[in-house]
Structures are given as C-alpha cells and as structure tokens.
PQR file with spaces between the fields and no chain letter, atoms N, CA, C, O and H, PARSE charges and radii, in Angstrom:
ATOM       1  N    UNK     1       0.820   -1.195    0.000 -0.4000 1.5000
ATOM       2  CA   UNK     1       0.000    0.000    0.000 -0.0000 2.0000
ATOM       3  C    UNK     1       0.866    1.262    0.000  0.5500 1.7000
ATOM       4  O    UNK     1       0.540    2.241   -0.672 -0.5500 1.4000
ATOM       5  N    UNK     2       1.950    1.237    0.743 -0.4000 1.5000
ATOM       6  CA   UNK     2       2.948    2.689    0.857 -0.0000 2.0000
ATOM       7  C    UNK     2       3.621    2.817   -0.887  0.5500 1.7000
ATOM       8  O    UNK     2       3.771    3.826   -1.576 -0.5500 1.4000
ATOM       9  H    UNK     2       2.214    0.442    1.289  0.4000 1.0000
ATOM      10  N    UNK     3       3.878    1.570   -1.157 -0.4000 1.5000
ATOM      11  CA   UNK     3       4.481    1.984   -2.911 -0.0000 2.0000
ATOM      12  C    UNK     3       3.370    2.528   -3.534  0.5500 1.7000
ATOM      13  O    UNK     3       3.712    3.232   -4.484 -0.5500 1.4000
ATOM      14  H    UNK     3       3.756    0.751   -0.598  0.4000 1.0000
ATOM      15  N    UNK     4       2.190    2.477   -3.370 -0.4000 1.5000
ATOM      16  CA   UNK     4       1.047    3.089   -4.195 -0.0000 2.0000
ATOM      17  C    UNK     4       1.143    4.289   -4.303  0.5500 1.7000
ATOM      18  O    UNK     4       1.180    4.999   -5.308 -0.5500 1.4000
ATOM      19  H    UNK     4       1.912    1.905   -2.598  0.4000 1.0000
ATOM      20  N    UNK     5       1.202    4.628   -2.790 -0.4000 1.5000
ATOM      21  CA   UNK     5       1.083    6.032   -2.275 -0.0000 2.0000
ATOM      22  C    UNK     5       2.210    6.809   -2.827  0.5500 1.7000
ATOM      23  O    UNK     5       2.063    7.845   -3.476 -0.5500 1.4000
ATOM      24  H    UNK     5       1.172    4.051   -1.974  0.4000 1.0000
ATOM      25  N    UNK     6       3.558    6.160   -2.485 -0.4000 1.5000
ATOM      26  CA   UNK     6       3.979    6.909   -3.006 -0.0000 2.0000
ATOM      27  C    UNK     6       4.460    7.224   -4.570  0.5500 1.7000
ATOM      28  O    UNK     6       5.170    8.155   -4.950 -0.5500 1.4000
ATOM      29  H    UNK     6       3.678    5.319   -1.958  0.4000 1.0000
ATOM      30  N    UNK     7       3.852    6.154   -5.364 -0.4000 1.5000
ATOM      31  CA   UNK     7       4.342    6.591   -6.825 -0.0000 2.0000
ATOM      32  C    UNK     7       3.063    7.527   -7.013  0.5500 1.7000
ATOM      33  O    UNK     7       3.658    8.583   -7.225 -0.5500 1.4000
ATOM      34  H    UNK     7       3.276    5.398   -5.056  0.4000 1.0000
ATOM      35  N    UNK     8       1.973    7.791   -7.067 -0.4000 1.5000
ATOM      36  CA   UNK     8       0.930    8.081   -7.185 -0.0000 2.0000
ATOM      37  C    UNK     8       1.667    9.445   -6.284  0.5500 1.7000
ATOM      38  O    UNK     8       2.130    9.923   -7.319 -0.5500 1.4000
ATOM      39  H    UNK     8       1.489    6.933   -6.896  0.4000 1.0000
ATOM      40  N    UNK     9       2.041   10.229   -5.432 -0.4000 1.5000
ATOM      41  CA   UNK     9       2.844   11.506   -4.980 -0.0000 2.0000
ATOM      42  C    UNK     9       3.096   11.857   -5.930  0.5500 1.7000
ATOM      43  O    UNK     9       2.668   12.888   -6.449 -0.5500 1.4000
ATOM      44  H    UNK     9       1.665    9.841   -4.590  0.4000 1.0000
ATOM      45  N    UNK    10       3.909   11.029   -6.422 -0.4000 1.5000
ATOM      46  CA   UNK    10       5.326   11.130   -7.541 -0.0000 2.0000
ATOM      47  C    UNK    10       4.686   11.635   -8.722  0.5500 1.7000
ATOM      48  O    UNK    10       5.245   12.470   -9.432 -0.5500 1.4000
ATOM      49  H    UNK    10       4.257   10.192   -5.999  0.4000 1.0000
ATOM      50  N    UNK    11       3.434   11.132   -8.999 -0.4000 1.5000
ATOM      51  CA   UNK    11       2.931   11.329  -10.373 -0.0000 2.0000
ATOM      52  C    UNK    11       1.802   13.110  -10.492  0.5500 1.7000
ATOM      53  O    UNK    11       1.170   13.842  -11.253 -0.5500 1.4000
ATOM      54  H    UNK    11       2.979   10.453   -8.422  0.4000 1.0000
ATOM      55  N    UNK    12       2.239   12.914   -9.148 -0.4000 1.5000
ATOM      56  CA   UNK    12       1.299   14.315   -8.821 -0.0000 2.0000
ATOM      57  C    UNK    12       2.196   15.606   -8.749  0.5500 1.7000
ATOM      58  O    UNK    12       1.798   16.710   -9.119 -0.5500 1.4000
ATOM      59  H    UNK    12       2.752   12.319   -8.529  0.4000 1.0000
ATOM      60  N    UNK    13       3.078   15.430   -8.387 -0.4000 1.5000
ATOM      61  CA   UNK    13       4.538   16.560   -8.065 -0.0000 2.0000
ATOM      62  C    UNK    13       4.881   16.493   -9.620  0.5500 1.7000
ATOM      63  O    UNK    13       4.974   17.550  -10.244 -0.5500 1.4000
ATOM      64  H    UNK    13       3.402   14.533   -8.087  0.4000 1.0000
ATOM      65  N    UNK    14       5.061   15.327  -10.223 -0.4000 1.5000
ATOM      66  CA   UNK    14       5.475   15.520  -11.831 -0.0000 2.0000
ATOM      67  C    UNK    14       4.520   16.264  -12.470  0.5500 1.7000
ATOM      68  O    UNK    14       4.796   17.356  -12.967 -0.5500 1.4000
ATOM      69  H    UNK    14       4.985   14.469   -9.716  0.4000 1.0000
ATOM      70  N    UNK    15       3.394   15.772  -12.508 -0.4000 1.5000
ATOM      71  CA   UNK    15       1.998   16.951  -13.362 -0.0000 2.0000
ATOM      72  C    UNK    15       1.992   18.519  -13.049  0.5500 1.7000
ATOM      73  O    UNK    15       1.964   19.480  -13.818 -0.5500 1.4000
ATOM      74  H    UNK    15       3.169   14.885  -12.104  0.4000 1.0000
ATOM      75  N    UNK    16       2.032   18.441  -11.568 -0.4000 1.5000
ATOM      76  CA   UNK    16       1.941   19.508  -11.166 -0.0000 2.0000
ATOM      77  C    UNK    16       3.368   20.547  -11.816  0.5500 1.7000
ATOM      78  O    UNK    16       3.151   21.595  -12.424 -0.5500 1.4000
ATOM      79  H    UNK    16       2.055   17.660  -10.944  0.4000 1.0000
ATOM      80  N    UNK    17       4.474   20.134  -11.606 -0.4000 1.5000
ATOM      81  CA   UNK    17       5.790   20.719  -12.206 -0.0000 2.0000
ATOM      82  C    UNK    17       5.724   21.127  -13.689  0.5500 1.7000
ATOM      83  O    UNK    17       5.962   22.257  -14.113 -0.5500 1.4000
ATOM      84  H    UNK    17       4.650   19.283  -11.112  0.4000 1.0000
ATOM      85  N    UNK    18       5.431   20.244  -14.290 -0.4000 1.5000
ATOM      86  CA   UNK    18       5.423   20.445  -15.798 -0.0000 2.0000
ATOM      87  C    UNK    18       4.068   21.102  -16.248  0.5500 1.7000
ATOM      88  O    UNK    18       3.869   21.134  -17.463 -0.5500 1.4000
ATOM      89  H    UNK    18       5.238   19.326  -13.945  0.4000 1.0000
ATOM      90  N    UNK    19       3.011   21.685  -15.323 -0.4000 1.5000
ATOM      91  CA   UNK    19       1.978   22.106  -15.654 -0.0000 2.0000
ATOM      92  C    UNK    19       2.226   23.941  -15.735  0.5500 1.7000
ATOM      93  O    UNK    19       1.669   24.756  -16.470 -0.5500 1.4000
ATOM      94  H    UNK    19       3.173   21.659  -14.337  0.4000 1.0000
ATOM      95  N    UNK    20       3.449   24.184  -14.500 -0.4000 1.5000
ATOM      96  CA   UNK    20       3.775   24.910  -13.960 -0.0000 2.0000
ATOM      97  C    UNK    20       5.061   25.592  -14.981  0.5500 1.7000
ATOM      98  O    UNK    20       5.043   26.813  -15.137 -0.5500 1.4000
ATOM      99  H    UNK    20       3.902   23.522  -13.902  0.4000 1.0000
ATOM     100  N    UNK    21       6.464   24.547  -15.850 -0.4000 1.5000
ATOM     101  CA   UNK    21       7.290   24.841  -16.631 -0.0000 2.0000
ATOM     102  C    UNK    21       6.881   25.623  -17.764  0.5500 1.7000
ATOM     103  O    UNK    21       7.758   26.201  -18.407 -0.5500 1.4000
ATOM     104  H    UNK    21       6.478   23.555  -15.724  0.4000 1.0000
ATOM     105  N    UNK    22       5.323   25.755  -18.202 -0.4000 1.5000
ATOM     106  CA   UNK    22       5.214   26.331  -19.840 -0.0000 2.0000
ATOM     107  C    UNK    22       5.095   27.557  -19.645  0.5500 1.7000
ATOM     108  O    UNK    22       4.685   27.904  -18.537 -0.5500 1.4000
ATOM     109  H    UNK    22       4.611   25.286  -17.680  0.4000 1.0000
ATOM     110  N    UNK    23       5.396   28.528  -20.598 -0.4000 1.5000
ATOM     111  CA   UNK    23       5.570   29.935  -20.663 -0.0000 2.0000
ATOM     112  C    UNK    23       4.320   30.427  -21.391  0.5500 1.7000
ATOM     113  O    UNK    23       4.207   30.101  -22.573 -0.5500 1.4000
ATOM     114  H    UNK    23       5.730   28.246  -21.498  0.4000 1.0000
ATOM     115  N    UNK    24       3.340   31.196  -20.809 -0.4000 1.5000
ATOM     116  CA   UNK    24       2.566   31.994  -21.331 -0.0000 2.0000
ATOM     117  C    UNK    24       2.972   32.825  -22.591  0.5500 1.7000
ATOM     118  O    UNK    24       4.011   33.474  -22.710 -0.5500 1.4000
ATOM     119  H    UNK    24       3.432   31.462  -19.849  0.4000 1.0000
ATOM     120  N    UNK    25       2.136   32.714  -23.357 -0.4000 1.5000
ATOM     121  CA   UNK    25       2.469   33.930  -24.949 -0.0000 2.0000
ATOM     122  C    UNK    25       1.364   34.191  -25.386  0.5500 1.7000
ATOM     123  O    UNK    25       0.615   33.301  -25.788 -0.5500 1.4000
ATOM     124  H    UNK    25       1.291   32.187  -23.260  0.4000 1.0000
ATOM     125  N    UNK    26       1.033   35.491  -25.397 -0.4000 1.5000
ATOM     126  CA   UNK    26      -0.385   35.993  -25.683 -0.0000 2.0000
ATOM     127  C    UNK    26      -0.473   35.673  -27.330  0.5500 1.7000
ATOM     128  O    UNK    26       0.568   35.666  -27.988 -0.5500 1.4000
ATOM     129  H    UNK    26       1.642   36.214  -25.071  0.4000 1.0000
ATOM     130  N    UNK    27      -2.045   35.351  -28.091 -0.4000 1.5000
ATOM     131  CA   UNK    27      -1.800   34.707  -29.077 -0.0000 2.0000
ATOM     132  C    UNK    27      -1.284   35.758  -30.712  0.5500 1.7000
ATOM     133  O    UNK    27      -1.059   35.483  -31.890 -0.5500 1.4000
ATOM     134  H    UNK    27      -2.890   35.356  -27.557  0.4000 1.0000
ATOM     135  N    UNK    28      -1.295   36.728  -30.049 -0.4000 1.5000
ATOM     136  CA   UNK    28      -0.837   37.692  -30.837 -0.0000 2.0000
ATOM     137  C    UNK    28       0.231   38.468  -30.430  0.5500 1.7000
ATOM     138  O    UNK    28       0.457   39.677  -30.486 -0.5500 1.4000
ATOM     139  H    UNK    28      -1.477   36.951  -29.092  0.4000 1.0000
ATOM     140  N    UNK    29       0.798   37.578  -30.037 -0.4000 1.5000
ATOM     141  CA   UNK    29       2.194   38.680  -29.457 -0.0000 2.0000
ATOM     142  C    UNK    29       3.434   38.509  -30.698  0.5500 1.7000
ATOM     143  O    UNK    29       4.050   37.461  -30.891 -0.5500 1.4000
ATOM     144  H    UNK    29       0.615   36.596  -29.991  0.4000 1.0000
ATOM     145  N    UNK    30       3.615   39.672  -31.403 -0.4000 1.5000
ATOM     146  CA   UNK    30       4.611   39.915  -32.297 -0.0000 2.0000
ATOM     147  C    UNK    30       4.138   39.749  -33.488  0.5500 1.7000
ATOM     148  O    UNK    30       5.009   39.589  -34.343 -0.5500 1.4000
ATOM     149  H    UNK    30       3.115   40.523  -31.246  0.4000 1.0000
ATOM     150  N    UNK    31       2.415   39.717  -34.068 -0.4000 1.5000
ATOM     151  CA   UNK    31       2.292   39.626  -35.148 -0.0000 2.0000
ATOM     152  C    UNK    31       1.524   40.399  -35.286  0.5500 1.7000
ATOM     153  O    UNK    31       0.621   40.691  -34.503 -0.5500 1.4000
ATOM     154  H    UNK    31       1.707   39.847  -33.374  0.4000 1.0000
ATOM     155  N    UNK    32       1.910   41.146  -36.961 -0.4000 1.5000
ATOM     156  CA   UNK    32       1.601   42.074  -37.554 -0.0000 2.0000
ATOM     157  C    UNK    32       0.849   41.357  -38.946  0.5500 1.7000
ATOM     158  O    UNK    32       1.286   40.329  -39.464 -0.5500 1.4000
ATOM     159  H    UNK    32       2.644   40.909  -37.598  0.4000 1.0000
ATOM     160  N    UNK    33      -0.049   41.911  -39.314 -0.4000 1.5000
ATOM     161  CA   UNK    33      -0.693   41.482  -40.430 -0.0000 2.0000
ATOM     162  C    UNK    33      -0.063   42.541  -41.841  0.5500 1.7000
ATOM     163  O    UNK    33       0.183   43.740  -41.977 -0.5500 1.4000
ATOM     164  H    UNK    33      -0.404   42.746  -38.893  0.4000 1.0000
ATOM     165  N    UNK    34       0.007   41.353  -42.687 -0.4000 1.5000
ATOM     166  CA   UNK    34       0.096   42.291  -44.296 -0.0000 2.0000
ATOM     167  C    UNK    34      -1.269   42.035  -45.107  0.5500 1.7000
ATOM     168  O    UNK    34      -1.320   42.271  -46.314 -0.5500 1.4000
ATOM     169  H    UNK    34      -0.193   40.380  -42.576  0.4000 1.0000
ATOM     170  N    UNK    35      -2.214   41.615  -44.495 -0.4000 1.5000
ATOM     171  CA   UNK    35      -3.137   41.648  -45.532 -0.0000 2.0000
ATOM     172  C    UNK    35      -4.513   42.246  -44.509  0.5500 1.7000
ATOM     173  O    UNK    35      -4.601   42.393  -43.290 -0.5500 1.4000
ATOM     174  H    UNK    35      -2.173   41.423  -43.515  0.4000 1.0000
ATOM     175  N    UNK    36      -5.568   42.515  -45.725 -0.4000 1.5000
ATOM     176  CA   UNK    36      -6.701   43.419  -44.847 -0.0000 2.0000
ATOM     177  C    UNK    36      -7.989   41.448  -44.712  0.5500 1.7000
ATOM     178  O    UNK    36      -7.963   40.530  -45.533 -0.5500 1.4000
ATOM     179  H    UNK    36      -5.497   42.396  -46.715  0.4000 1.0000
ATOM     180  N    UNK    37      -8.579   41.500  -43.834 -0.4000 1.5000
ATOM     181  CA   UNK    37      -9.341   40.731  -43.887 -0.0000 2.0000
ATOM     182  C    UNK    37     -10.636   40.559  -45.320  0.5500 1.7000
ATOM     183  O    UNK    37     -11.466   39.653  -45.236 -0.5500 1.4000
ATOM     184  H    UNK    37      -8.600   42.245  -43.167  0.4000 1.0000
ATOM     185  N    UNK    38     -10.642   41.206  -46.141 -0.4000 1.5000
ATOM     186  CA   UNK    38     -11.097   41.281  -47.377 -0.0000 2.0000
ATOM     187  C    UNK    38     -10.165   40.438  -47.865  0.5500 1.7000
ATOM     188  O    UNK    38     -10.544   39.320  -48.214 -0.5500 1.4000
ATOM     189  H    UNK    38      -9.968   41.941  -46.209  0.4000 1.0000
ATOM     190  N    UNK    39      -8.804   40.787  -47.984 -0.4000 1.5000
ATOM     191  CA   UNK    39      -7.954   39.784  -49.049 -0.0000 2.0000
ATOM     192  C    UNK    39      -7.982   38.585  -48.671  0.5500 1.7000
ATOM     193  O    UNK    39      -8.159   37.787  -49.591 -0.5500 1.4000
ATOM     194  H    UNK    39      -8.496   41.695  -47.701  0.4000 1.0000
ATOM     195  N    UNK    40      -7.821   37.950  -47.177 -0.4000 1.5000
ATOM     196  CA   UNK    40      -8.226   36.790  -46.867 -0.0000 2.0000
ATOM     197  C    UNK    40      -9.080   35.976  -47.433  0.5500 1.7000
ATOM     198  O    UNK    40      -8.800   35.019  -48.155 -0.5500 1.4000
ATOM     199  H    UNK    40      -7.677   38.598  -46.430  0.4000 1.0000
ATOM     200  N    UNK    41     -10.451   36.456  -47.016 -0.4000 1.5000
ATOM     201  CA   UNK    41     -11.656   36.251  -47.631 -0.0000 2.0000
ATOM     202  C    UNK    41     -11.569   35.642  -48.975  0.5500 1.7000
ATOM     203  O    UNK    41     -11.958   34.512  -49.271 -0.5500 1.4000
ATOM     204  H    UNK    41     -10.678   37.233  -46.429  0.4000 1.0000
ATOM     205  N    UNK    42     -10.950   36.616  -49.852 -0.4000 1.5000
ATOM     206  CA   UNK    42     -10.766   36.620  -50.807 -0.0000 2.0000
ATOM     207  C    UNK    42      -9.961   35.332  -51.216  0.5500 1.7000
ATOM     208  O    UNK    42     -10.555   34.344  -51.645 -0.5500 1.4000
ATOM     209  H    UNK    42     -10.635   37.534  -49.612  0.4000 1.0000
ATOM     210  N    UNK    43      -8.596   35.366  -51.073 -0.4000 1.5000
ATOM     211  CA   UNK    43      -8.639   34.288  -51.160 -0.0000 2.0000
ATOM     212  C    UNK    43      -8.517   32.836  -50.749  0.5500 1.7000
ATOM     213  O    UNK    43      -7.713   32.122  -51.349 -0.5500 1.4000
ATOM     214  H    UNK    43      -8.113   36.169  -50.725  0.4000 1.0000
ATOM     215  N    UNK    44      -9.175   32.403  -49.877 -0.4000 1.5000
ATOM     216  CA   UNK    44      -9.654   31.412  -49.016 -0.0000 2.0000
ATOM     217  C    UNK    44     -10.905   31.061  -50.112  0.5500 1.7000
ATOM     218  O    UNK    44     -11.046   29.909  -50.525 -0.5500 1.4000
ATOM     219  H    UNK    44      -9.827   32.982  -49.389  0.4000 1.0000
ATOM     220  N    UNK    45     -11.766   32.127  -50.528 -0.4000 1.5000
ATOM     221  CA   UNK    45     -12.993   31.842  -51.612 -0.0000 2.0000
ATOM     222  C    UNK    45     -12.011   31.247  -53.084  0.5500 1.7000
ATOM     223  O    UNK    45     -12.376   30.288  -53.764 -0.5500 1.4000
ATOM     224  H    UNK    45     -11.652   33.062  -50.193  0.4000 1.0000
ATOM     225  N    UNK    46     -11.046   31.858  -53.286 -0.4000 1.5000
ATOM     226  CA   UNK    46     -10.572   31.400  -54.739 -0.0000 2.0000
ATOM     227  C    UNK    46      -9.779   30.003  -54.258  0.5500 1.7000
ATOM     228  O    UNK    46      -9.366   29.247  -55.138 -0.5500 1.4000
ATOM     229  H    UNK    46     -10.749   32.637  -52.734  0.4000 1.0000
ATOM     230  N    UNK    47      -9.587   29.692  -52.919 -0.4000 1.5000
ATOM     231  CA   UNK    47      -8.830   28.305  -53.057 -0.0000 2.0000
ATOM     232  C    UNK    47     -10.117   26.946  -53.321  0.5500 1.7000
ATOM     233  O    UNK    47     -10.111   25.894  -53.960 -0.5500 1.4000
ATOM     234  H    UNK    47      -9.923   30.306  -52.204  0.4000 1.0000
ATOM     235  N    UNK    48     -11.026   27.583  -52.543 -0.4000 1.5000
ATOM     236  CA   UNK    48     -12.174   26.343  -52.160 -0.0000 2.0000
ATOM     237  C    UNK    48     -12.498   26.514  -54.427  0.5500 1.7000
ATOM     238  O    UNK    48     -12.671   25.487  -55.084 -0.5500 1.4000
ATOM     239  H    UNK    48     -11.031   28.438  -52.024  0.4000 1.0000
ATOM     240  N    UNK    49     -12.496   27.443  -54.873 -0.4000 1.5000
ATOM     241  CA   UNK    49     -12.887   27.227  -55.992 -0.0000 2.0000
ATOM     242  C    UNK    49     -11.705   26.673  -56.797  0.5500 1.7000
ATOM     243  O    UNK    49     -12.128   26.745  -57.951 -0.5500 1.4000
ATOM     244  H    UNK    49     -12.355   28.277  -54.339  0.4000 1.0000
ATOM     245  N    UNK    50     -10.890   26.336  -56.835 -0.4000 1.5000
ATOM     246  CA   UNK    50      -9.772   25.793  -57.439 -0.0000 2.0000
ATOM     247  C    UNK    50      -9.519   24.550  -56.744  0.5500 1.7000
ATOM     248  O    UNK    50      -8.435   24.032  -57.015 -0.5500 1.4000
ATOM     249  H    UNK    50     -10.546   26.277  -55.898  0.4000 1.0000
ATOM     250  N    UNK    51     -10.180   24.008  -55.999 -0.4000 1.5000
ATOM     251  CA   UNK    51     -10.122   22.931  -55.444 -0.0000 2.0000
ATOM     252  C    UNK    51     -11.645   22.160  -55.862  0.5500 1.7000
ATOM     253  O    UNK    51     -11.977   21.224  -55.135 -0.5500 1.4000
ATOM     254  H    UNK    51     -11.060   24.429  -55.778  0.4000 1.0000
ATOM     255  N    UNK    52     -12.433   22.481  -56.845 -0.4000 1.5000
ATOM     256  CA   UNK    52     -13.601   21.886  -56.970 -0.0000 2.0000
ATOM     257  C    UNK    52     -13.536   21.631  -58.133  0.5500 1.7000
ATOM     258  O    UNK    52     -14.465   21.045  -58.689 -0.5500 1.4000
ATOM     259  H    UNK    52     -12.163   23.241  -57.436  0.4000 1.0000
C-alpha cells in the first residue's frame, strides 16, 4: 500500500511541475498582419474554388 502512495505523490509533483514549466504567450504577441481581412476572404474563396 505505501508503494502506491507513493508513486501516485510522484505522479502528482510531476503533473503539477510540468503544468507549472510552460511559458505563457499571448496569441498575438509579435504579429503584424500584411493583408486586410477582405484579401483573406478573398482568397480562401478562390482556393475552395480551385479545389472543386
């Protein structure tokens, strides 16, 4: 019963650590757009049509 306990610690201090190691990055941090959301649009519509 004590080996249970304690791998089952073990597996909790590990989750917890590596839950704790990742670095936040906001999802737009450092990007700049070159196109206007029209050109997107745009062509995202001419791929689906070149794909049919």
């Amino acid at each position: 019963m004590k080996v249970k306990s304690i791998v089952a610690a073990s597996v909790l201090v590990m989750s917890a650590a590596a839950g704790q190691a990742q670095e936040y990055v906001a999802p737009d941090a450092g990007f700049v757009s070159s196109k206007t959301r029209a050109q997107v649009v745009a062509e995202l519509e001419q791929a689906k049509a070149d794909t049919r």
